[in-house]
DODO-738391 format. One record per residue (C-alpha): residue in one letter; x, y, z. Coordinates in steps of 0.05 Angstrom, whole numbers, padded with zeros to 5 digits, always signed. Example, Ala and Ser with C-alpha at 12.3 -4.5 7.8 and 13.67 -1.06 7.14 Angstrom:
# residues 2
A+00246-00090+00156/S+00273-00021+00143/
//
This chain:
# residues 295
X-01738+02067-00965/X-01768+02032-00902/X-01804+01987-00947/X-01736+01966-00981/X-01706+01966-00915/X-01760+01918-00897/X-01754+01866-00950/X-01682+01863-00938/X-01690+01847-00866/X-01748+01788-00881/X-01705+01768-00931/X-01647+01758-00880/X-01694+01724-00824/X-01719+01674-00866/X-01646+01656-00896/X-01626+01654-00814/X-01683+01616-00803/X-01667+01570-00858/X-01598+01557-00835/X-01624+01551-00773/X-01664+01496-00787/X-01616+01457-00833/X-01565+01460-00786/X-01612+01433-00731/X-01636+01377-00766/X-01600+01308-00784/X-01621+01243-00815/X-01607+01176-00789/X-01606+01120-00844/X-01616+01045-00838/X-01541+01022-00842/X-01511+01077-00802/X-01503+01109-00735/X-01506+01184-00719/X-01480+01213-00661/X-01488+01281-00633/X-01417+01308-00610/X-01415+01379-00570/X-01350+01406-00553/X-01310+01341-00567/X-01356+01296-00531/X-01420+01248-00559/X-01484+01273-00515/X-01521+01230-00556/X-01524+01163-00607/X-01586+01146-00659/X-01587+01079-00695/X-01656+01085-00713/X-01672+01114-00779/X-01712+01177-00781/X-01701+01255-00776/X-01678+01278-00709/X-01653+01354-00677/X-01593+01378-00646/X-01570+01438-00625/X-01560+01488-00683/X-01479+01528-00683/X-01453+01485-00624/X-01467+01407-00639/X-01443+01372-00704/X-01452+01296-00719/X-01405+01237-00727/X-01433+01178-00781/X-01404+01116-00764/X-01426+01053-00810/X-01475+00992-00782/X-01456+00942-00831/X-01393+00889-00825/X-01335+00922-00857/X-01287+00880-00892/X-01210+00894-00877/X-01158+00860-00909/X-01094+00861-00876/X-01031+00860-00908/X-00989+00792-00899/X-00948+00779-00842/X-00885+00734-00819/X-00900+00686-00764/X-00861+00636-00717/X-00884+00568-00708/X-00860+00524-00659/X-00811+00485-00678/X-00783+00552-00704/X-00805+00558-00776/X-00825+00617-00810/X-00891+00629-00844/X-00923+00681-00884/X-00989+00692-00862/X-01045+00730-00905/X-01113+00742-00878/X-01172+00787-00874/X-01227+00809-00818/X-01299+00819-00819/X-01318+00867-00757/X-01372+00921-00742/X-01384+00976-00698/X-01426+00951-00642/X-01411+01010-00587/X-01412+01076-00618/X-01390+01113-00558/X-01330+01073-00537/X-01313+01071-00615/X-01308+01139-00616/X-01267+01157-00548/X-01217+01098-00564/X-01200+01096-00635/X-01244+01162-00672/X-01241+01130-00748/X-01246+01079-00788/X-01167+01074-00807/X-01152+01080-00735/X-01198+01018-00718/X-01162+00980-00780/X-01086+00999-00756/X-01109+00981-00678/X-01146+00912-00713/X-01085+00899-00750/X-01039+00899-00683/X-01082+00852-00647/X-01098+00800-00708/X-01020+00795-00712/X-01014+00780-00646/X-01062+00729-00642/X-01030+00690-00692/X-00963+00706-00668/X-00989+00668-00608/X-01030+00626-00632/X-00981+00605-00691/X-00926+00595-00636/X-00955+00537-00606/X-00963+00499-00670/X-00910+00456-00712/X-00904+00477-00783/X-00932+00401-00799/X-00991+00419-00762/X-01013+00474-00808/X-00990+00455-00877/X-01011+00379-00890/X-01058+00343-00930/X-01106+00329-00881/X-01184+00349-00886/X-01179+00428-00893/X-01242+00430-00840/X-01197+00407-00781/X-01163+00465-00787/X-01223+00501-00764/X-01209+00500-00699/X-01148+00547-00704/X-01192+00600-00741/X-01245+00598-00689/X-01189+00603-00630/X-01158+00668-00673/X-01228+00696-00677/X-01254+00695-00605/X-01180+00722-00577/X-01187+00780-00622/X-01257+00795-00608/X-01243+00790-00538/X-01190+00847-00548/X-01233+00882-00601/X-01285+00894-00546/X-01241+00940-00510/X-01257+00992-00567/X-01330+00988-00579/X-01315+00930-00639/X-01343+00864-00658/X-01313+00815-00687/X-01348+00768-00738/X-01294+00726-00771/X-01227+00724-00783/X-01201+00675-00839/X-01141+00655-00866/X-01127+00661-00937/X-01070+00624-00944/X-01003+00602-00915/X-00939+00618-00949/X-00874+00589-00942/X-00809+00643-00944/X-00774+00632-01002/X-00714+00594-00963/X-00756+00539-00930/X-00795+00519-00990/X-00750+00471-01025/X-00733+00441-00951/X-00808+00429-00932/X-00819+00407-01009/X-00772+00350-01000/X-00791+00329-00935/X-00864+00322-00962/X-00830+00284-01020/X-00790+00248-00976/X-00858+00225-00936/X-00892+00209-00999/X-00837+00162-01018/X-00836+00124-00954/X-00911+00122-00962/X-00906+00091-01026/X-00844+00042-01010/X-00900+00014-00952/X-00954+00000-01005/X-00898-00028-01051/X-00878-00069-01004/X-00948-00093-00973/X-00971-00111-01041/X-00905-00150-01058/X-00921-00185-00998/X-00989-00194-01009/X-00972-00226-01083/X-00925-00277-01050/X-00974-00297-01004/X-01027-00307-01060/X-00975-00333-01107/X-00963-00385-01062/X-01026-00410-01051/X-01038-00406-01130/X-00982-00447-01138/X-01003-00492-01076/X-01070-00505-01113/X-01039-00512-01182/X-00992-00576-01158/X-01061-00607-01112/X-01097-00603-01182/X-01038-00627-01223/X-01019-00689-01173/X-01093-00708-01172/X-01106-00700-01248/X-01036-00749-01253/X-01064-00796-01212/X-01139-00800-01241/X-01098-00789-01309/X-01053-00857-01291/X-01116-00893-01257/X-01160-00879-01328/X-01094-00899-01372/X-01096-00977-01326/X-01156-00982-01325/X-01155-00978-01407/X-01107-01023-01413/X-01136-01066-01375/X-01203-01069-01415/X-01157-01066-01476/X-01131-01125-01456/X-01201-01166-01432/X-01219-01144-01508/X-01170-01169-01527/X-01174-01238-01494/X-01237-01243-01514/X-01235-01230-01592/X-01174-01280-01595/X-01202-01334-01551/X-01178-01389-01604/X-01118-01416-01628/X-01133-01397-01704/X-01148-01320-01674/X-01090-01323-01632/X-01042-01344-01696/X-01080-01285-01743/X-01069-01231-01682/X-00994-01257-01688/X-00996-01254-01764/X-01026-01178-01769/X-00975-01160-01726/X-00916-01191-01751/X-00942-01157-01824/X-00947-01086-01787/X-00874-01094-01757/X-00849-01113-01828/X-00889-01061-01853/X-00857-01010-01809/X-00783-01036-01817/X-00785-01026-01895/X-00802-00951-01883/X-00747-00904-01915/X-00689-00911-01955/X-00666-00971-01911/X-00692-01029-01953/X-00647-01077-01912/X-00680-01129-01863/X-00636-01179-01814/X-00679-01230-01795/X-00667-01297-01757/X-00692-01369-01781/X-00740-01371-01739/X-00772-01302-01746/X-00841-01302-01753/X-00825-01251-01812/X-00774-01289-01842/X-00823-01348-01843/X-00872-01290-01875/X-00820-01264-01930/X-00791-01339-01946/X-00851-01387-01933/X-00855-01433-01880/X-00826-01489-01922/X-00756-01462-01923/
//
């Protein structure tokens, strides 16, 4: 019976004992911090890995992640200055950096994203209300924008801080027009487009008269002087044409023959056609031809 009684109560230290030690023992992993919280309160923070001790029945531990979390937050109505509506959606990256303040502000992880929520709102409430609608949604270089995203990110950091949090980025997905100013900013884009376009049209007309001109300009110079060398060549043709002349029918007898050939090619010429009818004085040269010089 004592031996029974014996077993039973090793039995029961070494299951104490075990229980002991499991509850006094925790592990600490690479992307994590542990802290140790007795009676409501953190005594102590690891973010080294490793195995590490606490007090067995009266602490218990509180994991909070190392890594950058990525929240989401649901889209959101904004006022712009020159009192436009936008939807905004966007998301935050953010991590944990002070356990301890994390844990006496906010307590959990869907606190921290209601409480980051608030403030990324409004930020770009404020932010938003300082901008003109034009500023935001153009076709300019999407990089200048920039500078709004890194002005929303250090305002909410600087708020984040306040709760143990850092921030590491907050981006905006996209910008959304409400459904009743879509088809008024779509026009006046269209309407800019237009005027854009009526410019070039009319630069270019202006730019074709211009060249026009000058085509034309140079077309008449080339013309006039092609005319004149054109008139110069045709005198100075004739002229030889004559000087050959003068010179192959330098005679009397050549002078008569010239006359003769062409008295035949006029007479030649006038009895083309149907027309078989020739008028000719007494004295023609073709009469003289047709009738002998006799008569």
């Amino acid at each position: 019976m004592k031996k029974r009684i014996a077993q039973v109560l090793t039995v029961v230290i070494l299951l104490s004992a075990v229980i002991i030690a499991g509850s006094s023992i925790y592990v600490v992993r690479e992307n994590e911090y542990v802290s140790v919280v007795r009676f409501s309160k953190i005594i102590d923070t690891k973010d080294s890995p490793g195995l590490y001790f606490k007090t067995p029945f009266i602490d218990s531990i509180r994991v909070f992640p190392k890594a950058i979390i990525f929240y989401d937050i649901p889209p959101s109505e904004v006022l712009t200055a020159d009192k436009q509506n936008m939807t905004v959606d966007s998301y935050v990256l953010w991590r944990i950096a002070d356990p301890l303040k994390f844990f006496r502000t906010l307590g959990s992880i869907g606190v921290a994203e209601e409480r980051l929520d608030n403030l990324t709102y409004n930020t770009l409430k404020n932010i938003m209300g300082t901008l003109a609608q034009s500023d935001i949604i153009n076709e300019d270089d999407a990089s200048e924008r920039n500078d709004i995203y890194d002005g929303i990110a250090t305002s909410v950091d600087a708020a984040a801080a306040n709760y143990g949090i850092d921030i590491v980025d907050v981006k905006i997905k996209r910008f959304d027009l409400p459904a009743a100013n879509e088809q008024a900013v779509y026009a006046r884009m269209i309407s800019e487009r237009n005027q854009i376009a009526e410019k070039y049209a009319a630069d270019g007309e202006y730019e074709a008269s211009i060249i026009r001109n000058n085509v034309d300009k140079q077309v008449n110079i080339i013309v006039s002087n092609a005319q004149a060398t054109s008139a110069k060549i045709e005198a100075e043709g004739e002229q030889e044409y004559m000087r050959m002349l003068a010179d192959a029918y330098n005679t009397d007898d050549k002078r008569d023959f010239y006359e003769y050939m062409l008295a035949l090619d006029a007479l030649e010429a006038s009895l083309d056609g149907q027309n078989k009818t020739v008028i000719l004085g007494r004295d023609s040269l073709l009469a003289k031809l047709l009738i002998g010089p006799e008569q």
